[in-house]
C-alpha positions, 0 to 999 in steps of 0.5 A, spaced: 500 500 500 502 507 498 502 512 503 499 519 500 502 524 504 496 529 506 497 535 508 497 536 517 491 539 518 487 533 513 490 527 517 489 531 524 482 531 522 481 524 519 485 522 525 480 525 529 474 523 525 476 516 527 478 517 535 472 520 535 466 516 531 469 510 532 474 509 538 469 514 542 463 512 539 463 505 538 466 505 546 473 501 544 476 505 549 473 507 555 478 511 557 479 515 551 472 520 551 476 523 558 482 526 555 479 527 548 474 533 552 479 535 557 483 536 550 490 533 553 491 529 546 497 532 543 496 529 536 503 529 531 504 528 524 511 526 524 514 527 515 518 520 516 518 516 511 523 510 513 525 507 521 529 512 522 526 518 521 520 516 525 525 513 531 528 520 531 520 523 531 519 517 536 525 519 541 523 526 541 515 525 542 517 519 548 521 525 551 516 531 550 511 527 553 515 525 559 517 532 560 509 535 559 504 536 564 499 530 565 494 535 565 496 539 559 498 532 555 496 526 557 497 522 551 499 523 544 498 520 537 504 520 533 501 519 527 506 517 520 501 518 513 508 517 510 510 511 512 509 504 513 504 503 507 504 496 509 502 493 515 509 487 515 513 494 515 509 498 521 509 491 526 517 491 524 517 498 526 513 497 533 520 492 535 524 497 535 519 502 538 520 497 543 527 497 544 527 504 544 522 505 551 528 500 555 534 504 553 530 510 555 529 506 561 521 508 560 518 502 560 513 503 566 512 509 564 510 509 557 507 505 553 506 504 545 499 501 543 499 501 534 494 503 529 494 501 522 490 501 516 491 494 515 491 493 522 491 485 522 492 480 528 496 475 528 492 468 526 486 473 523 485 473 516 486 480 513 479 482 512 477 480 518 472 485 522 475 484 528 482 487 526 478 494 525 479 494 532 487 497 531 484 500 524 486 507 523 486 512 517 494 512 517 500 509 521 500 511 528 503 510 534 500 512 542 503 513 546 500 513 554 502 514 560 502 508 565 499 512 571 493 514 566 493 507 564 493 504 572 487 509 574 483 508 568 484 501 570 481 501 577 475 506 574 473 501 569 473 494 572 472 489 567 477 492 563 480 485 561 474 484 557 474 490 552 477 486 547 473 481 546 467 486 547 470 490 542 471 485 537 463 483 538 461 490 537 464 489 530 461 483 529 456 486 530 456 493 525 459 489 521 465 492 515 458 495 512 457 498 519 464 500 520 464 503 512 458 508 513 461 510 520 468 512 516 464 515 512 460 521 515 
């Protein structure tokens, strides 16, 4: 898949569209409609086109995010409508992502969760519904503070089953479902 650059304004607004029709809207995380009102989403359109450039774009976002001030900035969105048009390539990138939180000793403090338009689970087929938990108009990364993490935890008890229930709201609307919500 070839990623079509867009301008920031374009992507931050599709990428809202998403977080706020479907994330939000079909509930997939409950713990986002609260710091998307609060506004303490800091939402970044890295220009990177290859592992390097979005690590240099990474390294610097962890940074920001760590220095910011949870009530300012409590989780942003490294959105990457440059690179990994294919979704092999962007589940390469997360290896590294990783690494980079443990030698920026940040492991217990951030957290990465993954978007991808072609997101897809290991053991799904492609085209499977349940993959469009992880879909999102273009490449991004999510980065969360663990402490926000833990205290949506305790304010939302099942939290262990929002997987499976998202799963079955998807079932649900079905990819015809999903098609008309991404489109309004």
């Amino acid at each position: 898949m070839s990623v079509t650059p867009a301008p920031h304004e374009t992507v931050i607004d599709a990428t809202r569209h998403w977080l706020t029709q479907a994330v939000i809207g079909l509930n997939l995380c409950p713990f986002a409609k609260a710091v998307h009102v609060k506004g303490q989403i800091r939402y970044v359109v890295s220009g990177a086109e290859n592992l390097e450039a979005v690590l240099l774009d990474l390294e610097t976002e962890l940074q920001t995010l760590v220095d910011a001030d949870p009530e300012t900035v409590d989780t942003t969105l490294l959105i990457l409508p440059r690179a990994f048009g294919e979704f092999l390539d962007f589940n390469d990138c997360l290896f590294f992502a990783e690494r980079m939180l443990r030698q920026l000793r940040l492991e217990g403090t951030i957290q990465i969760a993954s978007f991808h338009p072609l997101y897809q689970f290991e053991g799904s087929e492609a085209g499977d519904i349940e993959n469009y938990t992880n879909r999102a108009p273009y490449p991004i990364l999510h980065l969360l503070r663990e402490d926000s993490i833990e205290r949506a935890v305790q304010a939302f008890p099942d939290a262990e089953a929002i997987y499976e229930r998202n799963q079955e709201t998807l079932r649900r609307i079905g990819l015809a479902g999903w098609n008309d919500l991404m489109k309004r």
